[in-house]
C-alpha positions as CSV (number, residue, x, y, z in Angstrom):
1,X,160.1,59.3,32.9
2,X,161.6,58.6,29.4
3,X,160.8,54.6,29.7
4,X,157.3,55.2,31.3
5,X,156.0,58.1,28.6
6,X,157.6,56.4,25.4
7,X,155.6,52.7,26.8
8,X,152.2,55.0,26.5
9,X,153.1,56.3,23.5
10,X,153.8,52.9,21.9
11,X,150.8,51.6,23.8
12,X,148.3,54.0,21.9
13,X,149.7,52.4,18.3
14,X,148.3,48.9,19.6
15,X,145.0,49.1,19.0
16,X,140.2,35.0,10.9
17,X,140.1,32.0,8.9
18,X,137.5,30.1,10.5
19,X,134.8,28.1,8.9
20,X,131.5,26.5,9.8
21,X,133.2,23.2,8.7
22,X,135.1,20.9,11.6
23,X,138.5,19.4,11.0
24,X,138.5,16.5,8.6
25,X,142.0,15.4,8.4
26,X,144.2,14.4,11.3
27,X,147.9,15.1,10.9
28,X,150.4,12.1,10.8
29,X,152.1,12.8,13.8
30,X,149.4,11.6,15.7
31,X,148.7,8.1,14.4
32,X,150.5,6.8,16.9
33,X,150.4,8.2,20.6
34,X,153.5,8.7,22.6
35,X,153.8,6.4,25.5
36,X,152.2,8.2,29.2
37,X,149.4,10.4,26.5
38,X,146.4,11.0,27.7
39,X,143.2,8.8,26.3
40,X,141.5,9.1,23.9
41,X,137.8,10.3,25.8
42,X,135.7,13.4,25.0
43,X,137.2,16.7,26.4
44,X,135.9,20.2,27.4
45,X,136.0,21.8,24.6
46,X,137.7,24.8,24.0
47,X,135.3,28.5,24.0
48,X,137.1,30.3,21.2
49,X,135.9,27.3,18.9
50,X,132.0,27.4,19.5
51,X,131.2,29.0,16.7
52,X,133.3,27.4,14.0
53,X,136.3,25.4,13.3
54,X,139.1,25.8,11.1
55,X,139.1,23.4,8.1
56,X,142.8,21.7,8.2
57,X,143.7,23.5,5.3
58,X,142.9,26.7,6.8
59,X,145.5,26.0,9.7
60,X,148.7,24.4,7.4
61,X,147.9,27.9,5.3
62,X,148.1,30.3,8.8
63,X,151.4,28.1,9.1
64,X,152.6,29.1,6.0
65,X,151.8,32.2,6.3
66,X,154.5,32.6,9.3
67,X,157.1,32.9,6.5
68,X,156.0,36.5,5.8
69,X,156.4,38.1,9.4
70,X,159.5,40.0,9.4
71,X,160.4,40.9,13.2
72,X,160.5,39.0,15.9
73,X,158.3,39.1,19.1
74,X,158.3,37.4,22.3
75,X,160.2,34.3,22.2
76,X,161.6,35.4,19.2
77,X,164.1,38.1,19.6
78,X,167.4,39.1,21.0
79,X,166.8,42.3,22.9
80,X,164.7,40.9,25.3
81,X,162.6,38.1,27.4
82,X,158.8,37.1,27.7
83,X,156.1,35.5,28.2
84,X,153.5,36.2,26.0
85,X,149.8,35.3,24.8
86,X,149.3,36.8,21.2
87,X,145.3,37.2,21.1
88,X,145.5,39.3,24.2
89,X,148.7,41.5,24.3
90,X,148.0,44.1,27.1
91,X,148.1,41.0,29.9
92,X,151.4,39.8,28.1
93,X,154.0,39.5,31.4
94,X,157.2,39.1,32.5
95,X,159.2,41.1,30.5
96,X,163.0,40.8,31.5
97,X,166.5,41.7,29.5
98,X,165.5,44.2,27.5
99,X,168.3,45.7,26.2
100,X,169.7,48.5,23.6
101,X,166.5,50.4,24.3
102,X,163.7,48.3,22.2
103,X,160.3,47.4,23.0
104,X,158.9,43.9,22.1
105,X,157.2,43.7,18.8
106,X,154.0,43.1,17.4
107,X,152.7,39.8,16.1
108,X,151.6,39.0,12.4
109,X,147.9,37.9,12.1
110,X,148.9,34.7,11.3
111,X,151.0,33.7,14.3
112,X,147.6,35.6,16.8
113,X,145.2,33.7,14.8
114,X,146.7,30.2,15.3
115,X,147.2,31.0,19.3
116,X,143.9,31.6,19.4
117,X,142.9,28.3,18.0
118,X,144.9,26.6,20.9
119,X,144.8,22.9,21.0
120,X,142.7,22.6,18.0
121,X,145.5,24.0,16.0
122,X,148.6,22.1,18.0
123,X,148.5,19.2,16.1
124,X,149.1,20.9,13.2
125,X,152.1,22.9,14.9
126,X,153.3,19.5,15.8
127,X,154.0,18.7,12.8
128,X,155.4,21.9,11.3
129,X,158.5,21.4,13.9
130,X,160.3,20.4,11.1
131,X,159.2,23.0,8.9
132,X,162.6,24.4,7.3
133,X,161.5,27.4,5.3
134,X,162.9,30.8,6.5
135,X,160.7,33.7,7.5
136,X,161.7,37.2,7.1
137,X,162.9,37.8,10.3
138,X,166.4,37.6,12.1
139,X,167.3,37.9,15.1
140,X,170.8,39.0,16.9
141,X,172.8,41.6,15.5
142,X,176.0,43.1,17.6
143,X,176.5,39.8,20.2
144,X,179.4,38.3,21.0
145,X,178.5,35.1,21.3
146,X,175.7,32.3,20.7
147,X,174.2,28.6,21.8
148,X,172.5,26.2,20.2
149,X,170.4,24.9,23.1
150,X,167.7,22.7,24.3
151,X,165.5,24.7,26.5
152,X,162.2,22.8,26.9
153,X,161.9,22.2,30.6
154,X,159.2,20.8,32.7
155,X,157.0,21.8,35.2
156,X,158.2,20.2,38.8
157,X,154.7,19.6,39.7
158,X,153.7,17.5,36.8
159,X,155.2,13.9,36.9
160,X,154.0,13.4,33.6
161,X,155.3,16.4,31.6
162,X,158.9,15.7,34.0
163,X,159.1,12.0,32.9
164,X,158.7,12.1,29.1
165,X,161.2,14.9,29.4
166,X,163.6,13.0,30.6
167,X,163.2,9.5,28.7
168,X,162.9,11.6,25.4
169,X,166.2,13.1,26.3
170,X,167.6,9.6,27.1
171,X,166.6,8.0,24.2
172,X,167.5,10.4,21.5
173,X,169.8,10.0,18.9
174,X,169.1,12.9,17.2
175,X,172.4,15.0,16.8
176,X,172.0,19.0,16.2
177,X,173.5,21.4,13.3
178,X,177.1,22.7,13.6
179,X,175.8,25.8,11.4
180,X,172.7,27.7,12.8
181,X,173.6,31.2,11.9
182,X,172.8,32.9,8.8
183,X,176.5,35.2,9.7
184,X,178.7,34.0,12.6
185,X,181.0,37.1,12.8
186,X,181.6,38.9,15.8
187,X,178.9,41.0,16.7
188,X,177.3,41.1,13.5
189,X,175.6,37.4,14.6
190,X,172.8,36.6,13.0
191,X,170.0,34.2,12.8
192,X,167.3,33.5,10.0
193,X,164.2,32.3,12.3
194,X,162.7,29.4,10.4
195,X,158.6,28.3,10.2
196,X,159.2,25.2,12.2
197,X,160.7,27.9,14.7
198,X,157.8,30.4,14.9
199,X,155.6,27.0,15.4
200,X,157.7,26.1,18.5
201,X,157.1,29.5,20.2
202,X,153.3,29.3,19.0
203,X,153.1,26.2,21.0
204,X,154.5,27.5,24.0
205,X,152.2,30.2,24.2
206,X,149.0,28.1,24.4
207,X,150.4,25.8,26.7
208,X,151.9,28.0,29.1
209,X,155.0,27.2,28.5
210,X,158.2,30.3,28.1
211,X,159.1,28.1,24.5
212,X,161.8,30.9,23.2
213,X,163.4,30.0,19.7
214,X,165.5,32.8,20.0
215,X,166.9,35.0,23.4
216,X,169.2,37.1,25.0
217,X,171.4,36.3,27.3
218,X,173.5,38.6,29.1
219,X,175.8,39.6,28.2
220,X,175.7,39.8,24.9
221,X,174.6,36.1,24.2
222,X,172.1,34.9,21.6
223,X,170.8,31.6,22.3
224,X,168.9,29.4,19.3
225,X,166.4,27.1,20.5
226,X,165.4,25.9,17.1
227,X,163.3,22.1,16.5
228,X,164.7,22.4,12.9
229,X,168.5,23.2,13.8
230,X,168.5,20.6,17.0
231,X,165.5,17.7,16.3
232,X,165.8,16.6,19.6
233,X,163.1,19.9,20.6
234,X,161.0,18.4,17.9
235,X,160.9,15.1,19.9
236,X,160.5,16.1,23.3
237,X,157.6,18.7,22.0
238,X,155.9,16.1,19.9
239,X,156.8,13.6,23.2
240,X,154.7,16.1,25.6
241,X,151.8,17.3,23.7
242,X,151.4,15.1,20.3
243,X,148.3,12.8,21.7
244,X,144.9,11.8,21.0
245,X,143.3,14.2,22.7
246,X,145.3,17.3,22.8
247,X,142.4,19.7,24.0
248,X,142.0,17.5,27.7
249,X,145.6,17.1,27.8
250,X,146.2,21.0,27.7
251,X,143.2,21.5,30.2
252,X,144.5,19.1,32.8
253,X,148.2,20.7,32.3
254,X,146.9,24.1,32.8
255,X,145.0,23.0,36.1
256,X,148.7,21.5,37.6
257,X,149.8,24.7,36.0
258,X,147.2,26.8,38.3
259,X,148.5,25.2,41.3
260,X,151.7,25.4,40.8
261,X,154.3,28.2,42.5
262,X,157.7,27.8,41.2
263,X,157.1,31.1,39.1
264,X,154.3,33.9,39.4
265,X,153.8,33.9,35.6
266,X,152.7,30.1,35.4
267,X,149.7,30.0,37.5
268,X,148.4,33.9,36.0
269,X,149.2,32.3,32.5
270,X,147.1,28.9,33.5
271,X,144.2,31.3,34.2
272,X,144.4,33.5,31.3
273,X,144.3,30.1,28.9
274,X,141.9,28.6,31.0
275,X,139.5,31.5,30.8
276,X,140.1,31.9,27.3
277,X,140.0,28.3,25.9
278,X,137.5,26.7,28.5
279,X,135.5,29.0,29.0
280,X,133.8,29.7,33.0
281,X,134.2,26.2,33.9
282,X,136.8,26.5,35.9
283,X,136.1,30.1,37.3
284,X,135.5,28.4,41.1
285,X,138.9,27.4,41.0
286,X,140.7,30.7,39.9
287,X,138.9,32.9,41.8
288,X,139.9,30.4,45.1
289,X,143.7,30.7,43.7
290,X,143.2,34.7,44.2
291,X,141.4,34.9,46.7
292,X,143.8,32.9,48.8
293,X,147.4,35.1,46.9
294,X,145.1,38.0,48.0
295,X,144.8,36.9,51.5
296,X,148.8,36.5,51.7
297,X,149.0,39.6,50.6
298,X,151.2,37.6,48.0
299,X,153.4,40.1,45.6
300,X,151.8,38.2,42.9
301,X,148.5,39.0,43.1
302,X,148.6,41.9,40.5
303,X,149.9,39.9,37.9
304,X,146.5,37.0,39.0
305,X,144.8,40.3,38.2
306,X,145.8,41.6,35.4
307,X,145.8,37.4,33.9
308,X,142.4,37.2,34.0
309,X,141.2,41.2,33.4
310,X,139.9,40.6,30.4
311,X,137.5,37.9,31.8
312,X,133.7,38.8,32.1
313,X,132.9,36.1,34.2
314,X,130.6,37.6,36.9
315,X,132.7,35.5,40.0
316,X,136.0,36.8,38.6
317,X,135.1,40.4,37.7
318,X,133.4,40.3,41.7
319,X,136.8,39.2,43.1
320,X,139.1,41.4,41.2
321,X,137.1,44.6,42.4
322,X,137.0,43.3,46.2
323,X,140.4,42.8,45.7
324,X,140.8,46.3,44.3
325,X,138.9,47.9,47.5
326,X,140.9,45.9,49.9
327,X,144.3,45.8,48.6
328,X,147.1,48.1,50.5
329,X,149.9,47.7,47.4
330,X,149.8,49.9,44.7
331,X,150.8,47.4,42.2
332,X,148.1,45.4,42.8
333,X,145.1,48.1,42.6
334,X,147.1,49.4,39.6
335,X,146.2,46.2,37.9
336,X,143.0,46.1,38.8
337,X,141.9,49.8,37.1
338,X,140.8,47.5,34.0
339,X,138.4,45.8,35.7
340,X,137.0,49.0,37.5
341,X,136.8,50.9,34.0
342,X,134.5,48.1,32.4
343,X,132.4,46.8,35.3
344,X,132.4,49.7,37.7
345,X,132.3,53.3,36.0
346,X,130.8,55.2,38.5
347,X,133.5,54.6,40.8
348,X,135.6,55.2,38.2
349,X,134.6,58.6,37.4
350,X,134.6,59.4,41.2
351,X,138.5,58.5,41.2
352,X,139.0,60.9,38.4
353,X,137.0,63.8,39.9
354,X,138.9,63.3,43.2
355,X,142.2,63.6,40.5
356,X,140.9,66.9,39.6
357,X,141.6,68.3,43.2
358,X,144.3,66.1,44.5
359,X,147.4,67.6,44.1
360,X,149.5,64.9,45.5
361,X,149.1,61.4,45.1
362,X,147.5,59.4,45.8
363,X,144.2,59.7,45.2
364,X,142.0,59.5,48.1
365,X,138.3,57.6,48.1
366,X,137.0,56.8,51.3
367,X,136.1,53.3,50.7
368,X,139.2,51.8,49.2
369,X,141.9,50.5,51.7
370,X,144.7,51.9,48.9
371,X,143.6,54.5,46.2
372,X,145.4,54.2,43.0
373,X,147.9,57.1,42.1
374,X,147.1,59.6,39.7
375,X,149.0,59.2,36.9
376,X,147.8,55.5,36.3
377,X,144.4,56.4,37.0
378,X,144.8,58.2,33.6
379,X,147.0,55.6,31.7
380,X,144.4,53.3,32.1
381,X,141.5,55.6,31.1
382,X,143.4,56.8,28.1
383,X,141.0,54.9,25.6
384,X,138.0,54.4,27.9
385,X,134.6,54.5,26.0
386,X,132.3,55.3,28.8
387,X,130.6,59.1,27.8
388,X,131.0,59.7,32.0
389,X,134.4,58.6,32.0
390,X,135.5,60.4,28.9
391,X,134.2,63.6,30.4
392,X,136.1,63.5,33.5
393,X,138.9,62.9,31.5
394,X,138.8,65.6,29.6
395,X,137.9,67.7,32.6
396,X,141.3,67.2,33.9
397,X,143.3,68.6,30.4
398,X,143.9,72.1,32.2
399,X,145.4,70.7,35.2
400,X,147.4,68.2,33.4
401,X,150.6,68.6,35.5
402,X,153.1,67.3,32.8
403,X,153.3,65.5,29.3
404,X,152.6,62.4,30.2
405,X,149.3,63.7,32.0
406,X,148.4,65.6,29.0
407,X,149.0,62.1,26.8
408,X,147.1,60.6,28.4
409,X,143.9,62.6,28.3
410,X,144.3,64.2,24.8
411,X,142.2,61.3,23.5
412,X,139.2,62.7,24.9
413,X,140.5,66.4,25.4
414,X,140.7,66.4,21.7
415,X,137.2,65.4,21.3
416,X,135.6,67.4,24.2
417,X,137.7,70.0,24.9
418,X,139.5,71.2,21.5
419,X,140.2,74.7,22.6
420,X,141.8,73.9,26.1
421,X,143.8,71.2,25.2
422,X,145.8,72.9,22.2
423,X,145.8,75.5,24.7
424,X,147.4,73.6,27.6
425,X,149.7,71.5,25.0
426,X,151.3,74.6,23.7
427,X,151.8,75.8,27.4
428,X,153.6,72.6,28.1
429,X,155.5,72.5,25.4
430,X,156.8,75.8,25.5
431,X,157.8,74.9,28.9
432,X,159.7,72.3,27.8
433,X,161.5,74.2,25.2
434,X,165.0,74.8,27.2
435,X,167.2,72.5,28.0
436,X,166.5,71.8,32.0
437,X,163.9,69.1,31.4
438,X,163.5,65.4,29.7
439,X,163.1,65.9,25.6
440,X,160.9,63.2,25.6
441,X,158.5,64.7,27.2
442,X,158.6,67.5,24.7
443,X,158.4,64.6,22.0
444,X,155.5,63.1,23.8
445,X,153.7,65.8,23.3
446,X,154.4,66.7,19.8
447,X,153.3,63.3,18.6
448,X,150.3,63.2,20.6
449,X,148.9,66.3,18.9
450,X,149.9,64.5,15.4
451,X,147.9,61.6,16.3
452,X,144.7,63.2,17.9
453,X,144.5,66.7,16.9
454,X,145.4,66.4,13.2
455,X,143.8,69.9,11.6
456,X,146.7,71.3,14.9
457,X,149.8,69.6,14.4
458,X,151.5,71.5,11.9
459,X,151.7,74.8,14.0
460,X,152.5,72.4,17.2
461,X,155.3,70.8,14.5
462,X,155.9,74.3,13.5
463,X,157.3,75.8,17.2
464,X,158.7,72.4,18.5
465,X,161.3,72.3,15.4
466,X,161.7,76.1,16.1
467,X,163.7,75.6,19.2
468,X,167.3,75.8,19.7
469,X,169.8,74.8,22.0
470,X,171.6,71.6,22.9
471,X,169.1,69.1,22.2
472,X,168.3,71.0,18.8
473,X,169.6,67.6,16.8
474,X,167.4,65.2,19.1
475,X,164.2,67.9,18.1
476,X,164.5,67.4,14.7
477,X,165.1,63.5,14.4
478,X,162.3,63.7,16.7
479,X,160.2,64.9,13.7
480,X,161.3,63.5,11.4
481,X,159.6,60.4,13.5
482,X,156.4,61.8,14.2
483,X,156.5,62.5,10.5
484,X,157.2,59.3,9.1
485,X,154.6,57.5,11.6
486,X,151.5,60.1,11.4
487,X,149.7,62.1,8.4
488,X,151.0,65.0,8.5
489,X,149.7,67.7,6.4
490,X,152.2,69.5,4.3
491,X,155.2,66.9,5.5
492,X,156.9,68.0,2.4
493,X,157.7,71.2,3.4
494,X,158.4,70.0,7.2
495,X,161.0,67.5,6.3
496,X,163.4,69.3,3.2
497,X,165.3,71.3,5.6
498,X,165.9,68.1,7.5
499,X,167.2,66.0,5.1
500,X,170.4,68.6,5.0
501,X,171.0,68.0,8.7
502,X,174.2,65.9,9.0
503,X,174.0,66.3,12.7
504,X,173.8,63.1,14.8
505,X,170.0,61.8,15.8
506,X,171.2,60.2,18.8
507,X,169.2,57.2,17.9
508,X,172.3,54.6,17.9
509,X,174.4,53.0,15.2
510,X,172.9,51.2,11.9
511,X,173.3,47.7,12.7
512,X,175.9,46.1,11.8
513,X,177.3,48.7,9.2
514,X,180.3,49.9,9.2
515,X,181.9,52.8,7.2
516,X,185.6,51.8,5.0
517,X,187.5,51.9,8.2
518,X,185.4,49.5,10.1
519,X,183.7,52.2,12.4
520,X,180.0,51.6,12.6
521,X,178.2,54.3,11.1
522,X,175.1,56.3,13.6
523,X,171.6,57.6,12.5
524,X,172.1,61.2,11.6
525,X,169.2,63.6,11.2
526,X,169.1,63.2,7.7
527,X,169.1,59.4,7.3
528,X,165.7,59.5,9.2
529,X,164.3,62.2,7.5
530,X,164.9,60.4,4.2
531,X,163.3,57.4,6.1
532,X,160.0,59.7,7.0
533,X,159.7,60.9,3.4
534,X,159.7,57.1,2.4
535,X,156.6,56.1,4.7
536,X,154.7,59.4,3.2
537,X,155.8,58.7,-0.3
538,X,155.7,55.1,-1.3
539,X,157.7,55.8,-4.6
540,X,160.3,57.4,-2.5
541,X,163.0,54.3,-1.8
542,X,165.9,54.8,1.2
543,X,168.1,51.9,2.1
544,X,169.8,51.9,4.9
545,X,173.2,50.3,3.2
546,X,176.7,51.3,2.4
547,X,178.8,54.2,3.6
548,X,177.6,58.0,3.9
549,X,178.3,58.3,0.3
550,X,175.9,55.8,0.0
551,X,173.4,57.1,1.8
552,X,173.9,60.7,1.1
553,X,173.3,59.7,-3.2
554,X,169.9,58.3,-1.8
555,X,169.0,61.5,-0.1
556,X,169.8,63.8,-2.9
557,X,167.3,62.1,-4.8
558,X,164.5,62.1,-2.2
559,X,165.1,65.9,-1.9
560,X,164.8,66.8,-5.3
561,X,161.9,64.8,-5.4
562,X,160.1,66.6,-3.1
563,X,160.9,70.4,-4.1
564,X,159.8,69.4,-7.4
């Protein structure tokens, strides 16, 4: 429940440079073509660029813009594994090794912006490889150990991309750093991600391949894939994807890719890029790939789905809704409840009327071979726009059978249904206020109220933070969360008694800080109350640094700023 209720929550915070002009200058890596690139003929070209193209300018200034992001995302980080495509983040997949309790981050604007460009913007990339300046991001923190490696691996299906793997590797006499790590203790690793790193992992995502500067590895392993720290990833890279005509060469390496079955997430990533480069011409041949994983009843065929979802394409939007009323496993119809909410809203709203009476999942519609279950019916109508649909979710607020119900219908139970869903919120909540059920939950609600029912949340704020009992510390750091991350009315008076809280929040250790004995030091209720009053207050400063004393000297100052 924790894991499934906190990835809504984080879900409902997610909600360019181009000119008229086409490129006019060519970057130097490309003067001469690797050996086994692909002519130089006219190829499709790519959708997201009918409008306009970037000047080069425009693209070398996204690239320098990568110096300012500050956390890492996928392919950049240490708590976990993926496989990403910036410009649409809710069909990102295969997330694996996520440790110490963190969800993968957000993207800058930047790093999105030159995805989306694609091969238009990989020659440019190309060249950056090199590109030494640091950003502000590291990555690591409490490992015990770390590689400087050479992950760039081919596809087996593509003799080309194999070969020039291979030789490059061969005929390199490139030799890589001894010193990669901005601090090389034990388990206080870390590393500085460079430009030329971010570009490495930008390339990966618009040609399907898992590029990763920086990733975990169990157990406690960071490993540093970095074109600036070991050139001989700058050579292969450059080797594979540094020719002529980088827009064909992408397109025939995503069709291989599309074909290709040594992993689910290569041939649902091919059809996500080629959808969203190219455009419907290859739409005949991704709706055959799913119709014939459909017809095998393959375990991947969700994932196809939920690759190509965002897709209007009249062929693929028809195949992923007869795969929806023909499909026997969950995952997959569960998948498909995107499609249904944008193409198909009538039989939408039908599912969530059926909700309404069904008191055990699933729900039941006569024509569907496998109805979806309840409770993702709702998570993926949480936002939905339709009038109908909106309606029926809000019809379902006073049956709402838990938090995570209530969640995900407060959007439109806000809007439609004011009255019943304070109502039903403060019935849940106060349910949740002993010490028998999950606090998050309780939390789940609390923050939901803060972020759709704003002129409610003090008095909901009010009664959470007037519980007791064992969890009484994890209630307040709660707040002092929802706090620091929503406009809170009259937060002042909300957070002073928590900044006298010594009590621990239960939200782990600061990282990699350590009191005078060398113990690490842990979040206490007051250090993230001070942090709350610093995202309310912007002259209000709190860094997380030194010992308690340290910490405690900051505090004393926020709190007399705010009773004054």
């Amino acid at each position: 429940m924790r894991n499934l209720l906190l990835a809504t929550i984080l879900g409902a915070l997610i909600g360019g440079c181009a000119t008229t002009a086409r490129i006019n200058e060519t970057p130097a890596i490309l003067s001469k073509a690797p050996e086994g690139s692909t002519k130089d003929e006219p190829g499709p070209s790519p959708k997201v660029l009918d409008e306009a193209r970037p000047l080069a300018d425009d693209i070398r200034t996204l690239i320098s813009e990568l110096q300012d992001i500050s956390v890492g995302g996928a392919g950049m980080s240490s708590t976990y594994n993926a496989f990403a495509f910036a410009p649409l983040p809710e069909i990102s997949y295969n997330t694996g090794a996520l440790i110490l309790g963190r969800e993968p981050s957000g993207v800058s604007e930047a790093f999105r912006r030159l995805v989306e460009l694609g091969p238009v913007a990989l020659p440019y990339l190309l060249e950056a490889l090199d590109d030494d300046r640091p950003t502000r991001a590291t990555t690591g923190g409490r490992m015990m150990w770390s590689s400087l490696d050479t992950e760039v691996y081919g596809v087996g299906a593509n003799e080309r991309e194999c070969k020039i793997i291979e030789k490059t590797k061969l005929n390199s006499k490139r030799v890589a750093d001894e010193v990669y790590l901005e601090t090389s203790d034990f388990f206080e690793m870390k590393y500085r991600l460079l430009v030329g790193d971010v570009c490495f992992t930008i390339i990966g995502q618009i040609t399907n391949r898992p590029y990763s500067a920086s990733r975990y590895q169990p157990t406690a392993g960071l490993v540093i894939n970095s074109p600036v720290h070991n050139p001989l990833i700058a050579d292969i890279v450059r080797a594979l994807w540094a020719v002529p005509n980088p827009t064909e060469t992408l397109h025939e390496n995503l069709l291989i890719d599309l074909e290709t079955k040594d992993w689910f997430g290569r041939y649902s990533g091919a059809a996500t890029r080629l959808l969203y480069y190219f455009g419907d011409q290859d739409s005949d041949t991704i709706v055959t790939r799913m119709k014939a994983e459909a017809l095998a009843k393959h375990p991947a065929t969700g994932e196809m789905v939920m690759a190509v979802s965002f897709s209007d394409n009249k062929k693929i939007v028809a195949e992923c809704l007869d795969i929806f009323r023909n499909s026997t496993e969950s995952e997959t119809t569960a998948a498909c409840l995107p499609v249904v909410l944008r193409h198909d809203p009538d039989l939408y709203v039908r599912l969530l009327t059926a909700a309404q009476e069904e008191e055990n999942d699933p729900v039941v519609v006569e024509e569907l071979a496998q109805t979806p279950r309840r409770q993702e019916l709702l998570d993926a109508a949480m936002h939905a726009k339709d009038p109908a649909i909106r309606k029926a979710m809000a019809a379902l607020v006073p049956g709402a059978r838990d938090a995570r119900e209530l969640f995900a219908c407060l959007p439109a139970g806000a809007e439609l249904a004011h009255d019943e869903t304070v109502a039903r919120l403060l019935e849940l909540l106060d349910k949740y206020s002993g010490d028998t059920r999950p606090e998050e939950d309780a939390f789940g609600l609390v923050y939901g109220a803060a972020l759709y029912l704003p002129d409610d949340v003090g008095d909901v704020i009010r009664e959470y933070g007037s519980y007791t009992g064992a969890h009484e510390a994890i209630r307040q750091a709660n707040l002092a969360l929802v706090i620091g991350k929503t406009e809170v009315s009259g937060w002042q008076d909300l957070l002073l008694p928590l900044l006298s809280v010594e009590s621990d929040s239960f939200y782990g250790m600061f990282d990699a800080r350590t009191d005078r004995d060398g113990y690490q030091l842990a979040y206490r209720v007051c250090d993230l109350a001070a942090w709350a009053a610093t995202q309310r207050d912007s002259n209000l400063t709190f860094k997380v640094e030194g010992d308690y004393d340290t910490l405690d000297a900051q505090i004393k100052v926020i709190r007399k700023a705010l009773r004054e």
